[in-house]
N, C-alpha and C positions, 0 to 999 in steps of 0.2 A: 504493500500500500504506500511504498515511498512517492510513488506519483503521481498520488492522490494531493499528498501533504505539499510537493513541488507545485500543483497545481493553485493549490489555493492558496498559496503563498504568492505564486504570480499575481493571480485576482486581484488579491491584497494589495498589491503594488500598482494599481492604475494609479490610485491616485498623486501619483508622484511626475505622471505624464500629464503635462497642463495640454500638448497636441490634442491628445488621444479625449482629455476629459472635454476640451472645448467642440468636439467633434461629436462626441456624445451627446451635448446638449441640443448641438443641432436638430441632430436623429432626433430629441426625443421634442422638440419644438415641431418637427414639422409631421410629428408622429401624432402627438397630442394637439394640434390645432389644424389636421389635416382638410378637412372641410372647408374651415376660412382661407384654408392656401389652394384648393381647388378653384374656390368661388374667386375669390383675386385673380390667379392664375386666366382665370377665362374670361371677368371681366376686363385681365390686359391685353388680353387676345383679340377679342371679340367685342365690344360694349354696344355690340346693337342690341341684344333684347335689355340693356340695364338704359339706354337713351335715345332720346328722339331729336332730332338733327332739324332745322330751320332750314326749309328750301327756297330761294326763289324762282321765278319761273318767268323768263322772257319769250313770250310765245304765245299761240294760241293753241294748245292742247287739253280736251275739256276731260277727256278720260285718264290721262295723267293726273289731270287735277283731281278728278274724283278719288284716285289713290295714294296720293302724296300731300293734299290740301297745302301746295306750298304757297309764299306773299305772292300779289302778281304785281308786277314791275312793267311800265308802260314805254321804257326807253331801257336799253344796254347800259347808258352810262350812269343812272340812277343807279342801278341792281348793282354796277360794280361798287360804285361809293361807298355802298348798306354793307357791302360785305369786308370792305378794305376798313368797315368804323365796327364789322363783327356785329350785327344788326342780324345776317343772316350768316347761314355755315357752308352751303354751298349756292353756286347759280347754275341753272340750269337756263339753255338758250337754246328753243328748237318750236316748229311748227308741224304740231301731227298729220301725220298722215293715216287713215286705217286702212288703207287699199297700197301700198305703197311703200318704200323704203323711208325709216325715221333716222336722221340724221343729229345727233344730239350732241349739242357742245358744252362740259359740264365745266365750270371755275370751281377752284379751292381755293379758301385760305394759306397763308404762308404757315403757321403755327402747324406742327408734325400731328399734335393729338387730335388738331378739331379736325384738320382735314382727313385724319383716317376714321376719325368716327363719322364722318358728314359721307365718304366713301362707303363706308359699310352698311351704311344706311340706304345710301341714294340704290347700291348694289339688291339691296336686297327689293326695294318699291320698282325698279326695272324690273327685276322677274314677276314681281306680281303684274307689271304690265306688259311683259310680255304673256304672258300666259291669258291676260284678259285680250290683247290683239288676235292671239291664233285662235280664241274662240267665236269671235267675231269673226275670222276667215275659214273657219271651217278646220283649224289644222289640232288636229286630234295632242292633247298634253297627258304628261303620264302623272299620274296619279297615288303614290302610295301610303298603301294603308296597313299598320299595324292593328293585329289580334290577340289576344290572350286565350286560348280554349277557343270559344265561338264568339266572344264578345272583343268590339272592338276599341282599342283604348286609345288617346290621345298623348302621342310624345312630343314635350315640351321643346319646344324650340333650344338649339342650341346642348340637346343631352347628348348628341353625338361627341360635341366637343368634350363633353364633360366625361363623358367616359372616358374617351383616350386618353385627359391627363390623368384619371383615377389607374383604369388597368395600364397603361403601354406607356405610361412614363411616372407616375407616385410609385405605385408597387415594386416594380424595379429598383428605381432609385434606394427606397430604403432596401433592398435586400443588396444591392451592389454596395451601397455605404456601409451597411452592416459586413460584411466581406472584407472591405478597405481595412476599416476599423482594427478588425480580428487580426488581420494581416500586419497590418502595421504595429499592433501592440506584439504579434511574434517575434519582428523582425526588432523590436528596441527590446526584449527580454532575451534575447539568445545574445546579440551584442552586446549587450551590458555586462553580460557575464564572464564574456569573453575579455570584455577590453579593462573591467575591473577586477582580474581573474578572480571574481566569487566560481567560475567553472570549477577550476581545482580543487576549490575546498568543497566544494558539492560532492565532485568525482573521489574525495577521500572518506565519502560516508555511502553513498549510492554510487548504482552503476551506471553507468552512459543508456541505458537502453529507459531507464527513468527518470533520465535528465529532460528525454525528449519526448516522452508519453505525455511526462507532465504537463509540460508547455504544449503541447498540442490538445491535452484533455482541458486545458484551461481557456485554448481559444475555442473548443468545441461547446462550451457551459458557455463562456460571454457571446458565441453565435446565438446558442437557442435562446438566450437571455434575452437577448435583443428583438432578437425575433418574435417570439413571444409576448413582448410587448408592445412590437408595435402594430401588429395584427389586432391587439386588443386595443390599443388606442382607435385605430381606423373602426374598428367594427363601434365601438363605441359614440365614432361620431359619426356613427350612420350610414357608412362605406359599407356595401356588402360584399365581405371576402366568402366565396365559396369553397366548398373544401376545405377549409381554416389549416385542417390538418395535414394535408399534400401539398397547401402552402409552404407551411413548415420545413416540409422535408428538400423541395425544394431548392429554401433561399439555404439551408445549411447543407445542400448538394454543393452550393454557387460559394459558399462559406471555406467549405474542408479545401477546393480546385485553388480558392486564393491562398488561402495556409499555406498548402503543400508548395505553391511554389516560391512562396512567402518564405518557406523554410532551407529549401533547397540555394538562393539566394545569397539569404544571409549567414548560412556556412561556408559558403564558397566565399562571400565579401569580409565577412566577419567585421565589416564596419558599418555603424548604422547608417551613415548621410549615403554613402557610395551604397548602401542597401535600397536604401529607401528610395534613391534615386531610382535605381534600374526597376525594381519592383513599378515603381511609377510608369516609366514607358515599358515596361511587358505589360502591366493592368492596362493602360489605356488601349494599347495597341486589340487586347482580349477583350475588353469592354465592346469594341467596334465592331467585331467579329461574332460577339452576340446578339448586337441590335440587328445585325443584316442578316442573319441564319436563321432561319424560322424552322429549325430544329435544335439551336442552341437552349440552353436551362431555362434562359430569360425569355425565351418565345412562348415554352410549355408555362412557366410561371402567368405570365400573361394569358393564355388558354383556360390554365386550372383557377385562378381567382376570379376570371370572370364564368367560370359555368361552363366553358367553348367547349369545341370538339377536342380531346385528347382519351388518351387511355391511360390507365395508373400503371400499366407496366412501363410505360415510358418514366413514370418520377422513377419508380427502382431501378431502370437500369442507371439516370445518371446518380443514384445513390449508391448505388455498389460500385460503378465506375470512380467517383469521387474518394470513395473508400481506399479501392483499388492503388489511386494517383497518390494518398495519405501514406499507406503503408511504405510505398518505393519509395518517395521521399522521403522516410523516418529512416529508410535499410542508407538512403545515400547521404543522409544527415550524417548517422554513425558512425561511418566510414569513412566521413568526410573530418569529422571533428576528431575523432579518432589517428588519425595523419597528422592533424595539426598540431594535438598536444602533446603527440609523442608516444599518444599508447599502443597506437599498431600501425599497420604502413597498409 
């Protein structure tokens, strides 16, 4: 049980890493107030259904107007003035045609926010009139409609958006942060011991093969730790994580992959900056390669928490596989530290 006791001694020693605790906070900030950061999040994205935009309209188009109720402006250069004094948010300059091609010339604002919200706006009242022109010509619009069982229910504007930051980039993120984290507290706990040789005095009471269970059973306890938490934050503030449990197993598949080479790393550097460093461009370079591989841990992750199409034989293979990649890099740790201190070649 000596690498029990190594373990929990690691634990014990976060709080001596201000990095690692300032990073924690974060996680558990955007853990525990995850809702309010969806809801920001998409009203910085998007703020058309959060606002209504001031149109003007130089022109005679009376079905526009019935959609967009914009000021009507009797001269070009009045409308520009209204807008240059922020009176209005955007101008619009065009004569309808319903039989015919509409030619429409739209002014913004100088200011980035009003004209992208007066844009997102103007964008979305053109579709509605396009769709009221093509039925006026006869030209058939597609129409979809969501059901539940037999009954049919109405999706709020804008939940597409909302999803994707919940599943295909929140859930992620925390399981990839949560991974950084684990990783990075390996890689300053194996070098620390190195560079203040505490190794030695360790290795004169246990054996090397406990040195390194421990430190890996102790990043495997602050993986689930973390995890676990913040699944129950999310679910808490109303996020529904499906699966909760193959969640789980997942972001600590995505957890053991960063350890292991977390670990492999900083035996071979045995210095934490020149550790951290490389760790850094291998992670980013692996981060990349999971967002584009839609069989990567963080594809199935995104599947399994929102309900989608997967099969739970998939979480177990990359959990045995993950296992698989722990062990060899504990057999190349050994081996590795082993050479260096002098105990075997």
């Amino acid at each position: 049980m000596e690498f029990l006791k190594i373990a929990l001694r690691d634990l014990r020693s976060i709080k001596r890493e201000k990095t690692i605790i300032i990073v924690l906070c974060l996680l558990f900030f955007v853990a525990s107030f995850s809702s309010l950061v969806v809801v920001g999040l998409t009203l910085l994205y998007s703020p058309t259904g959060y606002s209504k935009a001031k149109i003007g309209l130089v022109g005679d188009a009376p079905i526009f107007s019935s959609i967009v109720h914009p000021i009507r402006y009797d001269s070009l250069k009045s409308a520009l003035e209204d807008l240059v004094n922020g009176e209005i948010d955007a101008l619009v300059v065009f004569n309808e045609n319903t039989s015919g091609t509409n030619y429409i010339t739209v002014y913004l604002p100088k200011e980035d926010i009003k004209a992208i919200k007066a844009t997102l706006y103007l964008r979305k009242k053109l579709m509605e009139y396009q769709d009221v022109l093509r039925k006026l010509r006869g030209i058939p619009t597609l129409n979809l409609k969501v059901y539940e069982g037999f009954r049919e229910i109405e999706v709020p504007e804008g939940y597409s958006l909302h999803f994707r930051f919940i599943y295909v980039m929140l859930i992620p993120l925390l399981a990839i942060t949560t991974a950084i984290i684990i990783s990075a507290f390996l890689i300053d706990s194996i070098c620390e011991e190195v560079e203040i040789k505490t190794l030695d005095v360790l290795l004169s009471a246990v054996e090397i093969d406990d040195v390194i269970a421990g430190k890996i059973l102790a990043t495997l306890l602050l993986a689930m730790s973390l995890t676990v938490f913040w699944i129950f934050m999310l679910m808490l503030n109303g996020i529904a994580i499906y699966n909760p449990a193959l969640v789980l197993l997942i972001s600590i598949s995505v957890s053991l992959m960063m350890s292991a080479i977390a670990l492999v790393i900083s035996v071979f550097m045995l210095n934490r900056e020149k550790s951290q460093l490389v760790f850094s461009i291998v992670v980013i370079s692996i981060i990349m390669l999971m967002f584009s591989n839609p069989s990567s841990p963080i594809a199935l992750l995104v599947r399994v928490s929102a309900n989608s199409n997967y099969t739970p034989i998939e979480v177990f293979v990359y959990l045995g596989s993950s296992l698989m990649i722990v062990v060899s890099s504990l057999l190349v740790a050994k081996k590795r530290l082993n050479k260096s201190i002098g105990l075997g070649l």
